[in-house]
C-alpha positions as CSV (number, residue, x, y, z in Angstrom):
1,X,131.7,119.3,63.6
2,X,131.1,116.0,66.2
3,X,129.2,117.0,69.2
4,X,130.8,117.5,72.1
5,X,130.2,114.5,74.3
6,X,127.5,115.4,77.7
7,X,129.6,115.9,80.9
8,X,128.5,113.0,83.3
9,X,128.5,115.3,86.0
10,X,125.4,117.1,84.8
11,X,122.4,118.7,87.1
12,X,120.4,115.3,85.2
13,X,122.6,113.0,86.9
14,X,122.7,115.6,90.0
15,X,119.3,114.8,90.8
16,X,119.8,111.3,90.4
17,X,122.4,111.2,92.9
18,X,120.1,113.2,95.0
19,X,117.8,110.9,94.6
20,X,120.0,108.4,95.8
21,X,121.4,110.5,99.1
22,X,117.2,110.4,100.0
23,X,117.1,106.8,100.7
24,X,118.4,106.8,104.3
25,X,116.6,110.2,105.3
26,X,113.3,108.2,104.0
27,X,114.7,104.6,106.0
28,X,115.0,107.1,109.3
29,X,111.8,108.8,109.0
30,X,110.1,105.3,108.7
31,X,111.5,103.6,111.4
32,X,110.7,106.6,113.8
33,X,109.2,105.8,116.7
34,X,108.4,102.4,115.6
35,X,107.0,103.3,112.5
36,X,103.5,103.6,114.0
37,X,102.8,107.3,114.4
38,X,100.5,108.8,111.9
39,X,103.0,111.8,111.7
40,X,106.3,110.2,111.3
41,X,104.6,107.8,108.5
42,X,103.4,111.2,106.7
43,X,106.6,112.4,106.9
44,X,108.2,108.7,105.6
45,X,105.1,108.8,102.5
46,X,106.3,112.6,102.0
47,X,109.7,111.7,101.3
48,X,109.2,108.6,99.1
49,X,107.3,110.3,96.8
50,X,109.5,113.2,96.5
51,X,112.5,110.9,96.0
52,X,110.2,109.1,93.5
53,X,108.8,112.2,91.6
54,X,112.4,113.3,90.9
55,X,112.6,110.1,88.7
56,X,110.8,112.1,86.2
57,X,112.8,115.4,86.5
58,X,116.0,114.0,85.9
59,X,114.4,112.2,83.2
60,X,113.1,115.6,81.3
61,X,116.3,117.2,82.2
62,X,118.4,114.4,80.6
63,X,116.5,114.3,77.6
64,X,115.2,118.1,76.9
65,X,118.8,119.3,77.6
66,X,120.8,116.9,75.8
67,X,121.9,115.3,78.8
68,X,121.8,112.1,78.7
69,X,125.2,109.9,79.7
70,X,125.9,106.3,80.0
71,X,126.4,107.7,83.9
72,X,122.5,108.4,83.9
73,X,121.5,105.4,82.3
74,X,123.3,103.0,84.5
75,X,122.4,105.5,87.8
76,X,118.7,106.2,87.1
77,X,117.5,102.1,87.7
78,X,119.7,101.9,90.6
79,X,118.2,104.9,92.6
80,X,114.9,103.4,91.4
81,X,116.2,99.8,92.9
82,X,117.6,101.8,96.1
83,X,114.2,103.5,97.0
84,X,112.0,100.5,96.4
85,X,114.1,98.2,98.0
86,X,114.6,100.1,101.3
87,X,110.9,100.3,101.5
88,X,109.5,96.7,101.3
89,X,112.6,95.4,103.3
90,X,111.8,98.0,106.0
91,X,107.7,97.2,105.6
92,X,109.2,92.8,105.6
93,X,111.1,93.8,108.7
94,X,110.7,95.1,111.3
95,X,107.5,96.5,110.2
96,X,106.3,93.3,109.5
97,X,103.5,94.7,107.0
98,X,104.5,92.7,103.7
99,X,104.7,89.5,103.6
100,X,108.3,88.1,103.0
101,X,107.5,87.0,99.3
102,X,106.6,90.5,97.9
103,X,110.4,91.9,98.6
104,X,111.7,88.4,97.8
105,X,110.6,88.2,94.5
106,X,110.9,92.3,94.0
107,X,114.7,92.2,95.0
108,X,115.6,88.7,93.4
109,X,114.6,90.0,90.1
110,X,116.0,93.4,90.5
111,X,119.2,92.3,91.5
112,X,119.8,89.7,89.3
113,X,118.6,92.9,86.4
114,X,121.0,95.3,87.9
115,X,124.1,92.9,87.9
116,X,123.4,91.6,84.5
117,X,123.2,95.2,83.0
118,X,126.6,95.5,84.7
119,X,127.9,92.3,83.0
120,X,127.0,93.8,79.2
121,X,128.6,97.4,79.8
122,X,131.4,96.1,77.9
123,X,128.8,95.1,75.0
124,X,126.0,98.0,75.5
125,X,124.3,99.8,78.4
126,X,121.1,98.7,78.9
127,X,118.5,101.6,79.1
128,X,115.2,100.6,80.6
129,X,112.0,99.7,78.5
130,X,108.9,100.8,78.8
131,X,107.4,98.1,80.7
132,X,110.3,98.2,83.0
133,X,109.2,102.1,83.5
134,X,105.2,100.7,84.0
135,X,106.9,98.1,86.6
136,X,108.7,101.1,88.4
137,X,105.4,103.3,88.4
138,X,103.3,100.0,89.7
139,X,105.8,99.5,92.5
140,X,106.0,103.5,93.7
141,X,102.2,103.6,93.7
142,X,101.5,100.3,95.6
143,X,104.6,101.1,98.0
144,X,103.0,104.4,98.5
145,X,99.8,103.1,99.3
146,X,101.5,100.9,102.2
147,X,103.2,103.7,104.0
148,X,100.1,105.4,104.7
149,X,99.1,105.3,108.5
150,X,96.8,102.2,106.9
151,X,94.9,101.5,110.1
152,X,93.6,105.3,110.5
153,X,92.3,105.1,106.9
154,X,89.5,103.9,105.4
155,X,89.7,99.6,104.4
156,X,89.5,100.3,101.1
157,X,93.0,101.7,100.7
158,X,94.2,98.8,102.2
159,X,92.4,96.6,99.7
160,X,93.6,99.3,97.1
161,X,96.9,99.1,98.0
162,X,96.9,94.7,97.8
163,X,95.4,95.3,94.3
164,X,98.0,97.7,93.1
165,X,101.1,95.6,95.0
166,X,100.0,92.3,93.4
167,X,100.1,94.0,89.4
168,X,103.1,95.4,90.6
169,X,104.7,92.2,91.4
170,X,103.3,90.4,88.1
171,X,104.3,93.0,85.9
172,X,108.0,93.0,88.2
173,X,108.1,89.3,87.0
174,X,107.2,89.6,83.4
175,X,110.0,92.5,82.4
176,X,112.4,90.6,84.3
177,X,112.1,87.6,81.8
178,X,111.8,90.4,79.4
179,X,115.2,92.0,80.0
180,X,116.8,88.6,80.5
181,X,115.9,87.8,76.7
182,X,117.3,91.0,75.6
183,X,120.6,90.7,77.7
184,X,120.7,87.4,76.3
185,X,120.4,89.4,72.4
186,X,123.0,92.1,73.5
187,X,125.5,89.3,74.9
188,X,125.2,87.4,72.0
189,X,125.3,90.5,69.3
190,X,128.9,91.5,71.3
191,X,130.4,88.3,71.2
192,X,129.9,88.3,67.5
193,X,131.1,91.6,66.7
194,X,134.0,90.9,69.1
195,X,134.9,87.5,67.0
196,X,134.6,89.2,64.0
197,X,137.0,91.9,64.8
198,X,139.5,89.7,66.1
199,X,139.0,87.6,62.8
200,X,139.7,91.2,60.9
201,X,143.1,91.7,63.1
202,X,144.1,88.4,61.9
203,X,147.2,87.4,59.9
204,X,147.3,88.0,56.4
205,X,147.5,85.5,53.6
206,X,151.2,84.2,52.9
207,X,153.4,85.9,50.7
208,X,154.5,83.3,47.9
């Protein structure tokens, strides 16, 4: 008997979306009052790292329930994207707490990830790796770290946070040459199975 294929509307994917739907309830809380309120950047840290937490329950859900869909796979790394890029544009500007190359570099490389995974979804969908999971994990934590009321903490979170953001970025770099490579691999492999099939399809030897 074949298995019956995972609906993509499943409560995996459901938190995903959720996820997803966070991102301009987080933006709002931020930008409060200026973004300069120890209670409004609470709130802001609050929902970041719920919206970032659920990465992980969709995750367990997908995988201990049989869940998993091409859906999730391609929605997962964009909720991830949507999160940490509304937070280091908003801490660029207006905030004007990062410098401008941190969420350059970030967004460059996700972007050009995202819409490359989109190009090879008629070859394969493009799951992410492990390091691209460490890269994720490096960015919630130094992101985190940032939207802290900073200057009614201790230096050393600061200096913590700087530490964290630059391995974040390095390791953002690294898996972006990474997935490149394999993108590269996947495009390659489809072409050739697609020339091959067409080759199959072809006309048949003449008939004497």
């Amino acid at each position: 008997m074949v298995a019956q294929a995972s609906s993509p509307w499943n409560v995996a994917n459901l938190v995903t979306m959720a996820r997803i739907a966070l991102v301009p309830f987080f933006a709002w809380a931020l930008l409060a009052e200026g973004g300069q309120t120890v209670t409004w950047r609470l709130v802001a840290t609050a929902i970041f790292m719920v919206a970032a937490a659920s990465d992980r329950v969709d995750g367990h859900l997908a995988r201990s329930r049989n869940l998993v869909t091409d859906l999730g796979k391609l929605l997962d790394p964009i909720a991830d994207k949507a999160l940490v890029g509304a937070a280091l544009i908003l801490l660029w500007v207006p905030l004007d707490e990062l410098p401008w190359w941190v969420p350059v570099v970030v967004l460059v490389r996700e972007l050009g990830i995202t819409f490359m995974r989109m190009s090879l979804l008629r070859y394969a969908v493009m799951p992410a790796s492990r390091g691209g999971k460490l890269k994720t994990t490096l960015q919630i934590a130094a992101i985190t770290l940032f939207l802290l009321p900073l200057d009614h903490l201790p230096g050393v979170v600061r200096v913590l946070g700087w530490v964290v953001m630059g391995a974040a970025v390095l390791v953002t770099v690294v898996t972006g040459f990474d997935y490149a490579v394999a993108g590269w691999r996947i495009r390659r492999a489809g072409r050739s199975r697609a020339a091959a099939a067409a080759g199959s399809t072809g006309p048949g030897p003449a008939q004497p």
